[in-house]
C-alpha positions as CSV (number, residue, x, y, z in Angstrom):
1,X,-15.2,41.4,66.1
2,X,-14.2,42.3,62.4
3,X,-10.3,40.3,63.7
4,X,-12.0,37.5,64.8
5,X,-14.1,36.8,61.3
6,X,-11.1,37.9,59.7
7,X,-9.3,34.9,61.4
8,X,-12.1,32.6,60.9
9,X,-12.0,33.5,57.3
10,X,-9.0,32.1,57.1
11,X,-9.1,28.9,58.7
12,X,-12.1,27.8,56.4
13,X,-9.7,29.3,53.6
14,X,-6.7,26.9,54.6
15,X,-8.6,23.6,55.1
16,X,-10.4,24.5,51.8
17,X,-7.9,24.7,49.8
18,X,-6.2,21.6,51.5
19,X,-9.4,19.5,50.6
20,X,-8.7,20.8,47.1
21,X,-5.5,19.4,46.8
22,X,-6.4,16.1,47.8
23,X,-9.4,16.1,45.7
24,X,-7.2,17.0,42.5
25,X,-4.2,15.3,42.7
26,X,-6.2,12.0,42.9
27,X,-8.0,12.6,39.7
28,X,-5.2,13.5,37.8
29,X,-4.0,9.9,38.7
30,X,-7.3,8.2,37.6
31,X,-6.9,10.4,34.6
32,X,-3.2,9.3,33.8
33,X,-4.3,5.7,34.6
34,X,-7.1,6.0,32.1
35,X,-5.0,6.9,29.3
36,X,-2.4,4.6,29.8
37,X,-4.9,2.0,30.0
38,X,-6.4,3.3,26.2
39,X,-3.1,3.3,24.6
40,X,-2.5,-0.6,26.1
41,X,-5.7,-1.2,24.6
42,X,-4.7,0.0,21.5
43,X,-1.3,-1.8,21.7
44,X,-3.4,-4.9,22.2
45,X,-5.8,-4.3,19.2
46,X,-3.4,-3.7,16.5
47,X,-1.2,-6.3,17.1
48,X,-3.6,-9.2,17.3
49,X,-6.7,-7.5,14.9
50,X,-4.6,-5.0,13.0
51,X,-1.9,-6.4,11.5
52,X,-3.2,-10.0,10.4
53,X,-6.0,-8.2,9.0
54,X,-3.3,-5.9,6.9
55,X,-1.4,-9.1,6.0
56,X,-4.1,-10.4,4.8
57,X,-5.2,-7.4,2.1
58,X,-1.8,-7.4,1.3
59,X,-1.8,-11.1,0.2
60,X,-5.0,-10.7,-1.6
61,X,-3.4,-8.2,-3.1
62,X,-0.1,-9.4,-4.0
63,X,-1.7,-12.3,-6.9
64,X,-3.1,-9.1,-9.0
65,X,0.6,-7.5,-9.0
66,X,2.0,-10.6,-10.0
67,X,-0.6,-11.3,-12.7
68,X,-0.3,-7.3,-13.6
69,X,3.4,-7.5,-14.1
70,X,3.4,-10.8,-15.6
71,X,0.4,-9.4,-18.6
72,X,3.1,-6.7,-18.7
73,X,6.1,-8.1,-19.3
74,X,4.4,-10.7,-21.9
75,X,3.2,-7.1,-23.5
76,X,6.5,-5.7,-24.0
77,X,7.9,-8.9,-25.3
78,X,5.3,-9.1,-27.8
79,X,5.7,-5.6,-29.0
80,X,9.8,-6.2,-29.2
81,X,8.9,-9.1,-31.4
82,X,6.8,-7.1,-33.5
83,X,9.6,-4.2,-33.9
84,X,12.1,-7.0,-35.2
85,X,9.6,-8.1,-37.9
């Protein structure tokens, strides 16, 4: 009797662990589609939020360089023209 449960054992063991691989290998493939599907997302969102909002900040930005290096340079010119007097 002990051969026989032994046996049995082992069927339920096989078909087990054949339900478990089927089971798995399909999540691993939502899992991968998931994540590919986040990055696209992200591709998506940078390029058409992202980088016009960075242009823009940089544009605001660039008028308070200019001014900055222009208040400079007017500066240093006035302070070479005092030197010579």
């Amino acid at each position: 009797m002990e051969t026989n449960e032994i046996m049995n054992n082992e069927e339920v063991m096989e078909s087990a662990a054949e339900e478990i691989v089927k089971k798995s290998s399909g999540k691993g493939v939502k899992i991968a589609a998931g994540i590919g599907l986040a990055v696209l997302a992200g591709v998506i969102i940078y390029r058409y939020v992202g980088k016009p909002m960075i242009a823009k900040i940089k544009a605001q930005k660039e008028p308070r360089v200019r001014d900055k290096q222009d208040a400079d340079a007017e500066f240093d010119a006035a302070e070479i023209e005092s030197e010579e007097i």
